[in-house]
DRENROZA-47973 format. One record per atom (N, C-alpha, C): residue in three letters; x, y, z. Coordinates in steps of 0.001 Angstrom, whole numbers, plus 524288, in hexadecimal, padded with zeros to 5 digits. Each point is the difference from the previous one (the first is absolute). Layout:
<bados>
alaXYZ...
</bados>
This chain:
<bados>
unk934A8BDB522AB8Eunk8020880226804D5unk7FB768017D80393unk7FF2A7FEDB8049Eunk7FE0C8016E80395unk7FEA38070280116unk7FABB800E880144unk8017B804CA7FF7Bunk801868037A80533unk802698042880209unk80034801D38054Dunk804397FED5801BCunk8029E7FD147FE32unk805DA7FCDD802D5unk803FC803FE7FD22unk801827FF0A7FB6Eunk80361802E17FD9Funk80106805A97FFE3unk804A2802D68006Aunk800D2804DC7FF99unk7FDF3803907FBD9unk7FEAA803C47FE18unk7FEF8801B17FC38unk804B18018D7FDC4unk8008F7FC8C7FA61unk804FE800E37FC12unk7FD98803C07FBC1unk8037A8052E80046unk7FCE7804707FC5Aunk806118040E7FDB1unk7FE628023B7FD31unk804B1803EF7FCD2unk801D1802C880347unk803C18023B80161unk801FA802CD802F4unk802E8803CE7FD79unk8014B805A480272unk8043D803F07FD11unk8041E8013B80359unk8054D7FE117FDDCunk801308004A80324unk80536804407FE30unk80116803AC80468unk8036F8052D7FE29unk804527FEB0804B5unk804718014A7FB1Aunk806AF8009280327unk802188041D800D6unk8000C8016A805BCunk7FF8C80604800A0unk806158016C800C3unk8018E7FDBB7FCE4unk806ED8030A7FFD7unk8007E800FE7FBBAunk7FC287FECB7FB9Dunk80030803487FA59unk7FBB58009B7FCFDunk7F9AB7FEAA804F8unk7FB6C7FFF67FBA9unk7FF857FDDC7FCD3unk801607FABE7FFD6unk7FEBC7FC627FAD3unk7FB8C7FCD2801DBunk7FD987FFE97FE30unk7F9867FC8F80007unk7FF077FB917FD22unk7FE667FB108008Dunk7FE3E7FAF97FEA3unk7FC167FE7A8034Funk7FC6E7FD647FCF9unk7FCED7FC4680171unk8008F7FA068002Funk7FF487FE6C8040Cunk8007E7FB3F8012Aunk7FB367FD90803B2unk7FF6F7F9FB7FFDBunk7FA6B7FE13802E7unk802ED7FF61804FDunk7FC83801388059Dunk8017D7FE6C8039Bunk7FBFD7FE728048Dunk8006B7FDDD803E9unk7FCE27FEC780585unk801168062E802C9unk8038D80180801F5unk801598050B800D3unk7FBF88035A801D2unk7FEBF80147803C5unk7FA34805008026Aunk802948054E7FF56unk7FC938039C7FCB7unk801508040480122unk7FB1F804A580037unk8023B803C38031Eunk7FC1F8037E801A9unk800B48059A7FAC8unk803F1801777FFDEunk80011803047F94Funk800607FBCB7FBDFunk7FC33806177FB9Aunk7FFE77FE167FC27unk804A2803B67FBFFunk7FF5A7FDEC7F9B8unk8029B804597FBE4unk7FE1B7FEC37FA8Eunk801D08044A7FE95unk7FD977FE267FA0Funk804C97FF4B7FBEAunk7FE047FBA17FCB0unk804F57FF3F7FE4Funk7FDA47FD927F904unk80241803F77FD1Eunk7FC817FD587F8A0unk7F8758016780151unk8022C8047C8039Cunk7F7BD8010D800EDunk7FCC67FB9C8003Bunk801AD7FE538039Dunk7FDE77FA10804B8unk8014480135805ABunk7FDDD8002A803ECunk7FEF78006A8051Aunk8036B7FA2580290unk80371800C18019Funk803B97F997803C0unk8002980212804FEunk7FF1C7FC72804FCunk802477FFB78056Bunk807A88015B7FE50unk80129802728029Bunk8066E8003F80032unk803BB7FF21801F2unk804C97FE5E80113unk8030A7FCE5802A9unk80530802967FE93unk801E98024F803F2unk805568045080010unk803E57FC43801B2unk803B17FFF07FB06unk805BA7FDF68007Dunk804D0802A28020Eunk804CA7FF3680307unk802AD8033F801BFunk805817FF2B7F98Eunk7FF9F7F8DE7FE28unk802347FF787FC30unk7FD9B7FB407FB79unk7FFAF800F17FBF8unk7FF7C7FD637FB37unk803C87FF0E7FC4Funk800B27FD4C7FB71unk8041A7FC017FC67unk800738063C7FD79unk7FD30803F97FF9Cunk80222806D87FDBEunk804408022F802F8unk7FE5E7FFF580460unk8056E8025A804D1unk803D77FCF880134unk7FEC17FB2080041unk8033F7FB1C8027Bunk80636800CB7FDCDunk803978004C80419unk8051B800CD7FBC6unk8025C7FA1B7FCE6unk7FD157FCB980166unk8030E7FC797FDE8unk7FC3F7FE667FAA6unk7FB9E8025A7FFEAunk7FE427FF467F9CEunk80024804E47FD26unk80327804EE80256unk7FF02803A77FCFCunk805FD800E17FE9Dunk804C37FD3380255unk805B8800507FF49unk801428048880230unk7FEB3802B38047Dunk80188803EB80222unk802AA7FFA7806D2unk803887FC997FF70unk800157FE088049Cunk805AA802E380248unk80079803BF80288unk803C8803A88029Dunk802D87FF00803A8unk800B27F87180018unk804DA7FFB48030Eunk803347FDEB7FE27unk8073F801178025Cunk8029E7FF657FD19unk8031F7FBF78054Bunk802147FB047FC9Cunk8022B7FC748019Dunk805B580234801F9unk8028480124807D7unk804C87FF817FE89unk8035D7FBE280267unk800EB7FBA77FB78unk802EB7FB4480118unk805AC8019C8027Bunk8028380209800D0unk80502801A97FFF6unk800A38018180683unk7FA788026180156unk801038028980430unk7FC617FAB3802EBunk7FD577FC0280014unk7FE4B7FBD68020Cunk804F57FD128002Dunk8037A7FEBE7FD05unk805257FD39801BCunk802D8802628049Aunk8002C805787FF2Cunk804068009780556unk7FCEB7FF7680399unk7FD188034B7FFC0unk7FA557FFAB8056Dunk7FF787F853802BAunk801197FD9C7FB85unk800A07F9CB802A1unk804D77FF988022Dunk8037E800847FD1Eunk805D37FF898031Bunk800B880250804A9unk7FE10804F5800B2unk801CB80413804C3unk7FCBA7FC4A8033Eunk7FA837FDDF7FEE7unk7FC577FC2E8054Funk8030C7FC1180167unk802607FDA67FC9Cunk801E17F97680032unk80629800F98005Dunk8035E804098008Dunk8051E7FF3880116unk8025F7FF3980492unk7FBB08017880498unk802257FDD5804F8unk7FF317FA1080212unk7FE1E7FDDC7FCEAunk800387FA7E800B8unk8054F7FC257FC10unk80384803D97FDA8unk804887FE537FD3Bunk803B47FE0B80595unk803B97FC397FD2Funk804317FF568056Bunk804B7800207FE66
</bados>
């Protein structure tokens, strides 16, 4: 590889600040803070969500389907076009 062209690909820490869960992962990513993480020094990269919070990998998903009330809600739109 050429040198000077490429981004610098390096470890990154990266924290999910809706429950403080921390991983490391490699990234291109610039960052101006750092953290310590297993007493190692990483640039850091603040998540608003990760596969910890995410409701659809954690099965916590708080909406509730109501089919019943989407049928009338269609009928009451579409009944003035009956003849």
């Amino acid at each position: 590889m050429k040198d000077g062209i490429h981004p610098n690909y390096r470890e990154m820490l990266f924290i999910d600040m809706s429950n403080g869960f921390k991983f490391i992962c490699r990234s291109t990513a610039s960052s101006r803070e750092t953290g310590e993480f297993e007493g190692k020094e990483y640039p850091v990269i603040k998540l608003d969500v990760s596969s910890e919070s995410h409701p659809f990998y954690t099965g916590a998903q708080n909406t509730i389907v109501d089919t019943a009330g989407r049928v009338e809600k269609f009928r009451r739109r579409f009944d003035r076009f009956k003849k």
